[in-house]
Structure formats: structure tokens, C-alpha cells
C-alpha positions in Angstrom: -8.1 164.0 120.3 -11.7 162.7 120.8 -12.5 159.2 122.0 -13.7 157.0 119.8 -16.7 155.0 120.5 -17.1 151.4 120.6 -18.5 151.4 117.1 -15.7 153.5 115.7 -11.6 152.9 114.2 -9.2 154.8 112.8 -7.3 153.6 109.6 -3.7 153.6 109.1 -3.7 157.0 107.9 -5.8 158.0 110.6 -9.0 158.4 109.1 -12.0 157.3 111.9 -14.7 155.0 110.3 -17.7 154.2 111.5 -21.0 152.9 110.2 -22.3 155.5 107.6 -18.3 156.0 106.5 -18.2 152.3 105.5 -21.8 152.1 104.2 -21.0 155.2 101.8 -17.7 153.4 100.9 -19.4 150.3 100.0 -22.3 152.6 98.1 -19.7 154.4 95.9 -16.7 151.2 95.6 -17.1 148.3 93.6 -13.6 147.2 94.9 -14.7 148.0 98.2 -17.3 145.7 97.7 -15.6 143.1 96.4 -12.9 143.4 99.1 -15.9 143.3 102.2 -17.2 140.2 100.3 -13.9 138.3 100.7 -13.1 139.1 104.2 -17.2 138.2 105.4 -16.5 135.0 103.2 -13.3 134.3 105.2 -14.8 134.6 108.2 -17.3 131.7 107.6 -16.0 128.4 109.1 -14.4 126.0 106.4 -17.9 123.9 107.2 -19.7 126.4 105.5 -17.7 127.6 103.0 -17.4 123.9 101.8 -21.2 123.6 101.1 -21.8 127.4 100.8 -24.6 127.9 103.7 -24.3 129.4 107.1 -24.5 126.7 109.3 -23.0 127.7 112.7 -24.7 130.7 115.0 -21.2 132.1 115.5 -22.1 136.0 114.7 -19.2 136.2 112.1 -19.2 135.6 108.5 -22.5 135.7 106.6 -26.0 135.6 108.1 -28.5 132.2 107.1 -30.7 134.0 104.8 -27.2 135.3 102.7 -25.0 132.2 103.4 -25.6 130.3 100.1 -25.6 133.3 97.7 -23.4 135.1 99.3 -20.8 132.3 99.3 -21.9 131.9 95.5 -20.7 135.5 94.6 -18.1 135.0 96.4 -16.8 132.0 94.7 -17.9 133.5 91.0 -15.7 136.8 91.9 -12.6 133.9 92.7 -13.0 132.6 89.8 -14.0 135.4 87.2 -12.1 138.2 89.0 -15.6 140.1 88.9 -19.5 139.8 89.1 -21.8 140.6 87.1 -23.7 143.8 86.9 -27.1 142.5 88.4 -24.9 140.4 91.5 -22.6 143.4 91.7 -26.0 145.5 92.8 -27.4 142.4 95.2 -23.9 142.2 96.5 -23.7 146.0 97.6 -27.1 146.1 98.7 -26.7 143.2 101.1 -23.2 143.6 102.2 -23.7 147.0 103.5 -25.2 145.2 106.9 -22.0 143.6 107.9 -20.5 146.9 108.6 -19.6 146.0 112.1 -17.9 142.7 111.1 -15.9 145.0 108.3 -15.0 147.3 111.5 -13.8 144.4 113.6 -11.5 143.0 110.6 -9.8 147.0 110.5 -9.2 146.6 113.6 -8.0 143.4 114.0 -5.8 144.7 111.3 -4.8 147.8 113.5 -4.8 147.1 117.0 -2.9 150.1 117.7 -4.8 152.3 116.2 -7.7 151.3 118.4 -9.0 153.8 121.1 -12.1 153.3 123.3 
């Protein structure tokens, strides 16, 4: 089996994922989307999730120029179960850039099935 790299996991089911595998995911998924929105939203601090900005330079949860709306689609998709069409395309265009944080939760997720 070939190493994987530092930017690289492999799923339960073996699959390895990488940057351009979750991008396309994301691209193609509304679910996908809506799932990468809640785990970047739980990774904020309960600081700034309480008044919806990115406060702390901590390199995990949303950036300072997407903390407030983020956190805002975030909170509408809690609530409605869904966004709308016009935040469903912001959301996927934005959320794509926290691939590595989406890696890190997989495999936080999967420990084992780490291998670098």
C-alpha cells in the first residue's frame, strides 16, 4: 500500500481523501456541505459562536472575514433544517477552503486509519 502524505486520510471504507476529493465532494453534495458547515461551526470556541464572529487566532473553526455569516448559515440550517438557494451557493463556495480542517476532523474520527 502506498504512504499517504501529510495532507491525505483514508475513510472507513478505505477510500483516501485528499484536497481535490473533498473539494469535488463539497462541489457536487449539498449534504456534504451542510455536514462541513456544522463541524467548522463546532470547532469555533463557545466565545464565538455566542456572538457569531471569529474572535480567537486559533487556526480552527471559521476564518475572520467568514465568522459572522458563516455562523449565521450555520445557525439558519439549525433551525430551518436547510438554506436557501442563494446561501446554499455562498456556503459551498466558501466552505471549500476549510478542506484541511474537514481532513483533520476524519481523522480525528479515524485514528487508525491514519498513515504517514
Amino acid at each position: 500500500m502506498k504512504k499517504l502524505t501529510k495532507t491525505q486520510a483514508l475513510d472507513k471504507n478505505g477510500k483516501v481523501w485528499g484536497k481535490p476529493e473533498i473539494q469535488a465532494l463539497l462541489h457536487t453534495s449539498d449534504q456534504a456541505v451542510y455536514n462541513a458547515l456544522i463541524r467548522i461551526y463546532n470547532r469555533q470556541t463557545l466565545d464565538e459562536k455566542e456572538v457569531q464572529q471569529t474572535r480567537d487566532w486559533n487556526t480552527v473553526g471559521f476564518t475572520g472575514v467568514d465568522g459572522k455569516i458563516m455562523s449565521s448559515f450555520t445557525e439558519s440550517f439549525k433551525k430551518y433544517g436547510k438554506l436557501t438557494p442563494n446561501q446554499m451557493v455562498y456556503c459551498r463556495r466558501k466552505i471549500k477552503k476549510y478542506w484541511r480542517q474537514l481532513l483533520d476532523e476524519m481523522r480525528n474520527e479515524n485514528p487508525q486509519m491514519i498513515r504517514s
